[in-house]
C-alpha positions as CSV (number, residue, x, y, z in Angstrom):
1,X,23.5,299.7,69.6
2,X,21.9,297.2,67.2
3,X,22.0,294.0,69.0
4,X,19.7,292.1,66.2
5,X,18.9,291.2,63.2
6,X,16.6,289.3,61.5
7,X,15.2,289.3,57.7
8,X,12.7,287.6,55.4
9,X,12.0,289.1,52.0
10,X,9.3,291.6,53.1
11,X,9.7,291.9,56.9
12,X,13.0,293.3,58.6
13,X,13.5,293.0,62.2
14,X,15.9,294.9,64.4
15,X,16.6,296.0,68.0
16,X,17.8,298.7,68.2
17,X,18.8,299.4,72.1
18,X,18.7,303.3,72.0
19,X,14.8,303.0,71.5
20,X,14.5,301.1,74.9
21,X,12.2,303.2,76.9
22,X,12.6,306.4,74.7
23,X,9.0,307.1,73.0
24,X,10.5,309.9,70.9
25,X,13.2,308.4,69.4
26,X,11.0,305.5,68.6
27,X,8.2,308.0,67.0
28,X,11.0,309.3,64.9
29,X,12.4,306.0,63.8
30,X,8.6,304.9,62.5
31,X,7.8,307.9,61.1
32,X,11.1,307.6,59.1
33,X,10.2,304.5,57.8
34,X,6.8,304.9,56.9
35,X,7.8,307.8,55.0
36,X,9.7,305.5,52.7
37,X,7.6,304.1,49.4
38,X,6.9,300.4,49.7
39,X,6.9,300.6,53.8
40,X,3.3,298.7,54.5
41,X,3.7,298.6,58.3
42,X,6.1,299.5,60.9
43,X,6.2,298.2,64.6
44,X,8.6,299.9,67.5
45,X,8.1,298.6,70.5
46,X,9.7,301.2,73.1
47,X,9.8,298.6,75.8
48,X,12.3,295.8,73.9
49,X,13.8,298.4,71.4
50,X,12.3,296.1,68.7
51,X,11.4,297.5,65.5
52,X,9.8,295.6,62.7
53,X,9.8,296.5,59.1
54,X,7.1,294.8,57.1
55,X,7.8,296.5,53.0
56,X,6.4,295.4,49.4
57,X,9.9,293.3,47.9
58,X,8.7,295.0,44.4
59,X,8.6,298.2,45.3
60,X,11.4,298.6,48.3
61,X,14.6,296.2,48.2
62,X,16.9,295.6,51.3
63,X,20.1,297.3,50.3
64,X,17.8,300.1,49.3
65,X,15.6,299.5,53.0
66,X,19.0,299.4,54.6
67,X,21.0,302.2,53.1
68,X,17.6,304.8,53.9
69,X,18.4,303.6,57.4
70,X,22.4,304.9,56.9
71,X,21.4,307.6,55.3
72,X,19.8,309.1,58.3
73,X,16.9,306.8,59.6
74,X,18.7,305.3,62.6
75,X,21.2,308.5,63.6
76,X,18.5,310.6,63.2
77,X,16.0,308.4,65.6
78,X,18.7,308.2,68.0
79,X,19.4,311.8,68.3
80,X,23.1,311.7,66.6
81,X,22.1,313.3,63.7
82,X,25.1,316.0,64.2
83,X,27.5,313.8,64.6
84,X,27.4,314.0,68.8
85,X,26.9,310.4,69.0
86,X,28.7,308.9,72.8
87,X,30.2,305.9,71.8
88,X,30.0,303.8,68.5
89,X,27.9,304.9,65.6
90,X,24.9,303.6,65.0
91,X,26.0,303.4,61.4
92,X,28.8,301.3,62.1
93,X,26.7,298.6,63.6
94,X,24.3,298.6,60.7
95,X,27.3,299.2,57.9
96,X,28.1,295.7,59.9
97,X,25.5,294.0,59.6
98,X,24.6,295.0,56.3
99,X,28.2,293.5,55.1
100,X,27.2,290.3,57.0
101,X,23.7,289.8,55.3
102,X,25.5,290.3,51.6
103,X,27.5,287.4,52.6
104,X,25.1,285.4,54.3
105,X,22.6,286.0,50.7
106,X,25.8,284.9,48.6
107,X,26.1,282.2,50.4
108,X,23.0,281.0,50.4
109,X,22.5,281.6,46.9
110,X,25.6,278.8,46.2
111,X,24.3,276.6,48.3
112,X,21.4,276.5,46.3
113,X,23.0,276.8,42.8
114,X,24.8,273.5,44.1
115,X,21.9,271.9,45.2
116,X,20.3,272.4,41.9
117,X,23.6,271.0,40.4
118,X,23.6,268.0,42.6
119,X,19.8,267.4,41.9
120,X,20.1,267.7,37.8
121,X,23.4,265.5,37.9
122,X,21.3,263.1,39.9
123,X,18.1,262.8,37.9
């Protein structure tokens, strides 16, 4: 159902395929999110399934961004809040994703410790 996924501190984007040319679920999904403290802007685009997260880093992490979106954000946009979901969860793709991300940010962060290392050896 999640088919993307794309992050920068302070903007999140996702597709979600569900919202494809379903206004509702998409008007649920952004009201969700703006409902959460340190949202600044929110953009569903019903026509691509698209949805764009723009949050204050200080105020909203993204574990904390992520798990509002398990805890009922996404299943409740997509109509599968009772469980009546066809298919895989929505949950499961973004339980994915979010294991992906942790691993792609400790990464990153030892590539740059190294760097660092490399750099101070060097000078």
């Amino acid at each position: 159902m999640i088919s993307e996924f794309h992050h920068v501190p302070g903007r999140l984007r996702i597709r979600i395929r569900p919202i494809r040319g379903n206004l509702a679920r998409g008007s649920a999904l952004r009201g969700h999110l703006y409902a959460l403290d340190g949202v600044t802007a929110v953009r569903v685009s019903e026509v691509t399934g698209s949805v764009t997260v723009v949050y204050d880093p200080a105020r909203l992490s993204l574990p904390k961004l992520l798990q509002r979106l398990q805890d009922g954000g996404v299943e409740g946009a997509m109509g599968f809040a009772d469980g009546a979901a066809a298919g895989p969860s929505p949950l499961l793709h973004l339980a994915q994703w979010t294991g992906r991300l942790a691993v792609g940010m400790a990464v990153e962060q030892v590539v740059q410790r190294s760097a660092l290392s490399v750099l101070t050896a060097l000078l």
